[in-house]
DONUDO-707454 format. One line per 2 residues: number of its first residue (from 1); for each residue x, y, z of N, C-alpha, C. Coordinates in steps of 0.001 Angstrom, whole numbers, always signed. Layout:
BEGIN
NUM) X Y Z X Y Z X Y Z ~ ...
END
This chain:
BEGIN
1) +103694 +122589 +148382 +102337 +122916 +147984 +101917 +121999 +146840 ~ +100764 +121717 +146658 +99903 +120437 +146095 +99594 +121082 +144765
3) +99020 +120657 +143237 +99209 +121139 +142215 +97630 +122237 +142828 ~ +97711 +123140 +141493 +96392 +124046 +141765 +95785 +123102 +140540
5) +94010 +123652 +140749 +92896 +122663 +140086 +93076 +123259 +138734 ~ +93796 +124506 +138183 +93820 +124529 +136956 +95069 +123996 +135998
7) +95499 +123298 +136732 +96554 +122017 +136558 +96303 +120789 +136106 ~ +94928 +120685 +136669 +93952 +119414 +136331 +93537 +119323 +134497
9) +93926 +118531 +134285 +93377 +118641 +132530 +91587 +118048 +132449 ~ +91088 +119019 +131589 +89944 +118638 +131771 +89298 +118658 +130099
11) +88545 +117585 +130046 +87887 +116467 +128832 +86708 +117325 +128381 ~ +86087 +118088 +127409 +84842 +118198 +127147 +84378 +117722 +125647
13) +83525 +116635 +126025 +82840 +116186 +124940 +81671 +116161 +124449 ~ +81440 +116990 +123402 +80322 +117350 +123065 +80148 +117350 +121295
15) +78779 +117784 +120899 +78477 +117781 +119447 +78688 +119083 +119230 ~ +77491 +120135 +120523 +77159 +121492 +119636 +78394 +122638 +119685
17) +78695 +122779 +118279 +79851 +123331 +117752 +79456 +125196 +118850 ~ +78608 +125424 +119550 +78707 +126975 +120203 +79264 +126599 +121035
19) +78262 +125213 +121990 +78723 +124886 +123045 +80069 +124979 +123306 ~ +80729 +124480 +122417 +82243 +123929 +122308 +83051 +124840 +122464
21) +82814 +125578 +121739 +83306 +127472 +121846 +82878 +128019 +122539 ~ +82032 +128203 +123911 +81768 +128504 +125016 +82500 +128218 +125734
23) +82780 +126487 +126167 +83739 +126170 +126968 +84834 +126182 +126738 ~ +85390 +126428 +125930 +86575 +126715 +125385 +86868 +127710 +125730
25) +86389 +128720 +125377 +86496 +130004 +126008 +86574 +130678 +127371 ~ +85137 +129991 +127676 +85334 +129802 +129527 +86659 +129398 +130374
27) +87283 +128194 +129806 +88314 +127561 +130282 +89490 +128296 +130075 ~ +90161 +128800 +129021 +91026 +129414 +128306 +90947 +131028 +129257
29) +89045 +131522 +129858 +89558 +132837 +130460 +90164 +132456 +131667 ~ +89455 +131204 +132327 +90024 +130900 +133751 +90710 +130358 +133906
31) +92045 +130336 +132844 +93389 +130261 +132865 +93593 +128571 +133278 ~ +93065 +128102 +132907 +93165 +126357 +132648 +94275 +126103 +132174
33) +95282 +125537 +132321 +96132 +125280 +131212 +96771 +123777 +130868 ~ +95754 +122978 +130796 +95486 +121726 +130320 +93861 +121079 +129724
35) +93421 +121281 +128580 +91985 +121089 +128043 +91832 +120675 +126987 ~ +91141 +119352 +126900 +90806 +119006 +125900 +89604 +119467 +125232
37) +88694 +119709 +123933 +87812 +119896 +123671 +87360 +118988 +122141 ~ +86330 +117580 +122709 +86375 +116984 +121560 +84730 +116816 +120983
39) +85018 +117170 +119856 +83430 +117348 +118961 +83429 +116302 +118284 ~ +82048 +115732 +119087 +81343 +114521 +118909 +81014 +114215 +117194
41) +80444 +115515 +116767 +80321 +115609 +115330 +81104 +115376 +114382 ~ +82439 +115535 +114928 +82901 +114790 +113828 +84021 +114028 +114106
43) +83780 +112801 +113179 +84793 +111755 +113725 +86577 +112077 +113858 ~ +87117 +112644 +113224 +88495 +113137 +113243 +88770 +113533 +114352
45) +87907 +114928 +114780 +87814 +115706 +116136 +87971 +114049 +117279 ~ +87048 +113923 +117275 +87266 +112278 +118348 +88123 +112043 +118661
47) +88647 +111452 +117234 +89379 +110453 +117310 +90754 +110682 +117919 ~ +91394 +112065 +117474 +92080 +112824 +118128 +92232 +113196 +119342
49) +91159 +113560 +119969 +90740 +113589 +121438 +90795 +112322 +121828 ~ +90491 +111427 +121663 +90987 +109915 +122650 +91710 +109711 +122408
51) +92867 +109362 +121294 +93916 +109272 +121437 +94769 +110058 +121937 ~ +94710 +110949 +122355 +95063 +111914 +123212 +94826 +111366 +124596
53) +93360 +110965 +124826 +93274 +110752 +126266 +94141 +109775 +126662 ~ +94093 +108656 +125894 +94876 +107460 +125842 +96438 +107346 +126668
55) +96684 +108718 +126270 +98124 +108876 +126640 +98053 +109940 +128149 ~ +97183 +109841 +128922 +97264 +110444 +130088 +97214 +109723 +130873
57) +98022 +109780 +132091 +98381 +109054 +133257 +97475 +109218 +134789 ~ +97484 +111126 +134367 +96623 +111608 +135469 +95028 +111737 +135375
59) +94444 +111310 +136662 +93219 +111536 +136408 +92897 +113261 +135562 ~ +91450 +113201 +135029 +90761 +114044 +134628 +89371 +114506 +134771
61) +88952 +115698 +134821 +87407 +116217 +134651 +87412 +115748 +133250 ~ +86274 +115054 +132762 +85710 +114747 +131615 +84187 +115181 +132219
63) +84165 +116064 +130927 +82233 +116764 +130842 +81844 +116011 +129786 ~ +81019 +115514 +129568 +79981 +115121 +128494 +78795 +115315 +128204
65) +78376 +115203 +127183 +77071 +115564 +127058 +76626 +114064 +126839 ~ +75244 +113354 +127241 +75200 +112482 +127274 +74445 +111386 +126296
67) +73510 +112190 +125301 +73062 +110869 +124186 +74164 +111391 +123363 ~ +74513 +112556 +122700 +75763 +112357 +121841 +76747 +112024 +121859
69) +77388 +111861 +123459 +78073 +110624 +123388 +77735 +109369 +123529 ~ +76597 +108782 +123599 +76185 +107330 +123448 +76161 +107282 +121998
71) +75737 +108554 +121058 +75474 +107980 +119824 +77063 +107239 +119105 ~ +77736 +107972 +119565 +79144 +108026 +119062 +79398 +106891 +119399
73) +79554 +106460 +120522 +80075 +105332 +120982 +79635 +104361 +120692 ~ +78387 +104417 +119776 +77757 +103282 +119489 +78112 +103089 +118678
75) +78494 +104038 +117304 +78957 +104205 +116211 +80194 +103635 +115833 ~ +80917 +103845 +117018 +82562 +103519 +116944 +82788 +101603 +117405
77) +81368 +101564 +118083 +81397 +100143 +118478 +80887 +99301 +117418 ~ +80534 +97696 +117726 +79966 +97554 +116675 +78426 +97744 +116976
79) +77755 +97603 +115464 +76410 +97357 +115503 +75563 +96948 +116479 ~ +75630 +95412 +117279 +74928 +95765 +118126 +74825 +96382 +119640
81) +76122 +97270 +119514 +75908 +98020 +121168 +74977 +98962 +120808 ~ +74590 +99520 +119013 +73800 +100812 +118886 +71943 +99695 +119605
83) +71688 +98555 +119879 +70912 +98056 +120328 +70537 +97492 +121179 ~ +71483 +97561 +122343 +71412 +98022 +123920 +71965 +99041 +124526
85) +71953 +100329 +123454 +72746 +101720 +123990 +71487 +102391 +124992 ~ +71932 +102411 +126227 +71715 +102886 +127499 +72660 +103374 +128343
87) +72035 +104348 +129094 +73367 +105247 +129509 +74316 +105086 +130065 ~ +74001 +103416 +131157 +75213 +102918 +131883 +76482 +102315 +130818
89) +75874 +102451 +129623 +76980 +102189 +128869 +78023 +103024 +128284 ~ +77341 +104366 +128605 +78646 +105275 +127925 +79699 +105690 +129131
91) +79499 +104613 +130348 +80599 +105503 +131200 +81315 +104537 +130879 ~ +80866 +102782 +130907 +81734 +102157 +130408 +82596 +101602 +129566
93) +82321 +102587 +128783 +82741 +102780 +127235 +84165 +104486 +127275 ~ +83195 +105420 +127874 +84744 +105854 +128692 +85664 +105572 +129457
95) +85643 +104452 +130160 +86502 +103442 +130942 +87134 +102833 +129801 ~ +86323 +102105 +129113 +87276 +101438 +128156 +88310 +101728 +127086
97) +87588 +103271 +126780 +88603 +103509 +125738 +89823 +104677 +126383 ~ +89803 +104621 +127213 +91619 +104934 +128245 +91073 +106569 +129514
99) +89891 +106837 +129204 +90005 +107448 +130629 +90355 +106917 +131754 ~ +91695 +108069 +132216 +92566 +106917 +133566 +91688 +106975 +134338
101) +91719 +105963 +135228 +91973 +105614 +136602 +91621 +106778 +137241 ~ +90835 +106999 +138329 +89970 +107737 +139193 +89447 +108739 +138606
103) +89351 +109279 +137402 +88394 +110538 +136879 +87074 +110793 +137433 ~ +86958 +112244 +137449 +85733 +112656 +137538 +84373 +113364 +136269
105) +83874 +111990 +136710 +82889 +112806 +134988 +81862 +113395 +135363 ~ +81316 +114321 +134533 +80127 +115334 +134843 +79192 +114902 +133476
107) +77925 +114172 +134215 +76848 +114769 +133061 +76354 +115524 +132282 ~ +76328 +116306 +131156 +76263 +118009 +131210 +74310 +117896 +129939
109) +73670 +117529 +130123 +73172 +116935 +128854 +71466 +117616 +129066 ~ +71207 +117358 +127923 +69389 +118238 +127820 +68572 +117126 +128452
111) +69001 +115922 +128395 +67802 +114601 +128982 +67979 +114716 +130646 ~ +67005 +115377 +130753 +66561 +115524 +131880 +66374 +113837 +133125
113) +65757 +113441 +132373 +65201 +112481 +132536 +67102 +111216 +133247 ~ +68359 +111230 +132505 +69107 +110910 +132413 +70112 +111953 +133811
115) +69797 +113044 +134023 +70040 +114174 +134503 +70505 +113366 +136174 ~ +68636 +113545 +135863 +68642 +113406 +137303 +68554 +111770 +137785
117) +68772 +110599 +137114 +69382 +108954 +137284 +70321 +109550 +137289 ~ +71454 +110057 +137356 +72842 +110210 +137696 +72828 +111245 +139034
119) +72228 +111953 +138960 +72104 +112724 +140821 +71260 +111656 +141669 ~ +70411 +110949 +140935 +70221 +110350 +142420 +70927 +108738 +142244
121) +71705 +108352 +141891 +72438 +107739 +141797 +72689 +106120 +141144 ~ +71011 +106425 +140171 +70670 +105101 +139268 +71292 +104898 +138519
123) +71867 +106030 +137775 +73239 +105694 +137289 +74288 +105898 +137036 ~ +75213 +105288 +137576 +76263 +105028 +138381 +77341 +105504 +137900
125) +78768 +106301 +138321 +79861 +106560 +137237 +79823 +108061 +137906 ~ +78863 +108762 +137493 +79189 +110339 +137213 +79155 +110627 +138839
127) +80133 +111887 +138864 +80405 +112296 +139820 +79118 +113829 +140156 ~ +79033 +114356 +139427 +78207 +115073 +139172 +77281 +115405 +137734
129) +75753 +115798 +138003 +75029 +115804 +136638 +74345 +117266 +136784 ~ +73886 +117750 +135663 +73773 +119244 +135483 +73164 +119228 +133825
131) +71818 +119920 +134170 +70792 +119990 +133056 +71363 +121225 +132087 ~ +71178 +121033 +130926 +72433 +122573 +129738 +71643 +123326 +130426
133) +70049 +123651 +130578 +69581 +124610 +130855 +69975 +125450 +131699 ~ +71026 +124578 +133077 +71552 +125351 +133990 +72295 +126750 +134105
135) +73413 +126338 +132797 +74109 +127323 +131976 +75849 +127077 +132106 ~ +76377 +127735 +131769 +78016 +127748 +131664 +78723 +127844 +132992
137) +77995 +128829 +133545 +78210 +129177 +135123 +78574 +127671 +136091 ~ +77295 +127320 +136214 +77214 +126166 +137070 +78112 +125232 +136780
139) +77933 +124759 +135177 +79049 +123875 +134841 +80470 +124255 +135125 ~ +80674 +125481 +134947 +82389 +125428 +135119 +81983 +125441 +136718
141) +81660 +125897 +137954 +81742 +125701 +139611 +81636 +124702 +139410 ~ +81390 +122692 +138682 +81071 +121596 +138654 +82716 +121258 +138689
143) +83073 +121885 +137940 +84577 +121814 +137133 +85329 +121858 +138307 ~ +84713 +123032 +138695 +86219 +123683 +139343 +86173 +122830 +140992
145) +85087 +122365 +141357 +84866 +121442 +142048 +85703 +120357 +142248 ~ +84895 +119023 +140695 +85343 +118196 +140515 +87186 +118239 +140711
147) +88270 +118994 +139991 +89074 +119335 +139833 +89661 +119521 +141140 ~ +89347 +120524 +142058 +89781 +120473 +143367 +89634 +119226 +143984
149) +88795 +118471 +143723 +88752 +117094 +144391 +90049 +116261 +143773 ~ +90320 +116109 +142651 +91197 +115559 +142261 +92943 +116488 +142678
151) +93168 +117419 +143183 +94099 +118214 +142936 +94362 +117758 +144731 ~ +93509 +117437 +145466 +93555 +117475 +146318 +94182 +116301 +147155
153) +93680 +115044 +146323 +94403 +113555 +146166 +96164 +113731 +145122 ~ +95910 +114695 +144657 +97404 +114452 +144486 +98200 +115316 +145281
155) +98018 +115866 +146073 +99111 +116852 +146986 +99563 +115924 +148355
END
């Protein structure tokens, strides 16, 4: 038998400190037992969380939220990526800094506008996108999705 999807380690990166403790919580009831949770807000939290990612072999669900992680990444880059920061750049900026090899990322973000260029497929990377307004619900069935897709390539 093939691993189960709550085997799958899964990435959430975000700023808002409820949010964070929502999914955390969410994940932790539905017995996940591999999760990262890294707050955009503050640099330590990060930095910790990617170096962490750094050291994973197996793919992952990574959720993001999507201008706070461009802001970050701009931050951590130099100066002028904060002056062509556009969104096709923060997947490749999660590529670069060690998300393995076949992950599935989820949009999770208030820019609507960004939302839906990633559902209809302008821009490119995310496996699935999902407006906050949707709620916790939807996002974790995104999860538990994404995750079965990956659980499914490794069996």
């Amino acid at each position: 038998m093939g691993p189960e999807i709550r085997d799958i380690r899964v990435l959430y990166i975000e700023d808002d400190v409820d949010a964070l403790r929502l999914m955390s919580d969410a994940l932790r009831r539905e017995g996940w037992r591999h999760y990262d949770i890294i707050d955009t807000s503050e640099p330590a939290s990060m930095n910790t969380g990617l170096a962490r990612l750094g050291t994973a072999d197996d793919p992952v669900v990574c959720v993001v939220d999507g201008h706070n992680a461009l802001r970050f990444a701009a931050t951590a880059g130099s100066p002028s990526m904060a002056l062509d920061l556009k969104p096709p750049f923060l997947v490749q900026w999660l590529w670069a800094i060690g998300l393995p090899p076949g992950s599935r990322l989820i949009l999770f973000s208030n820019d609507e506008d960004m939302v839906a260029d990633a559902q209809h497929g302008s821009l490119p990377g995310f496996a699935a996108a999902l407006t906050k307004g949707r709620g916790l619900g939807e996002l974790m069935a995104l999860v538990r999705r994404e995750a079965a897709i990956l659980a499914a390539r490794r069996a």
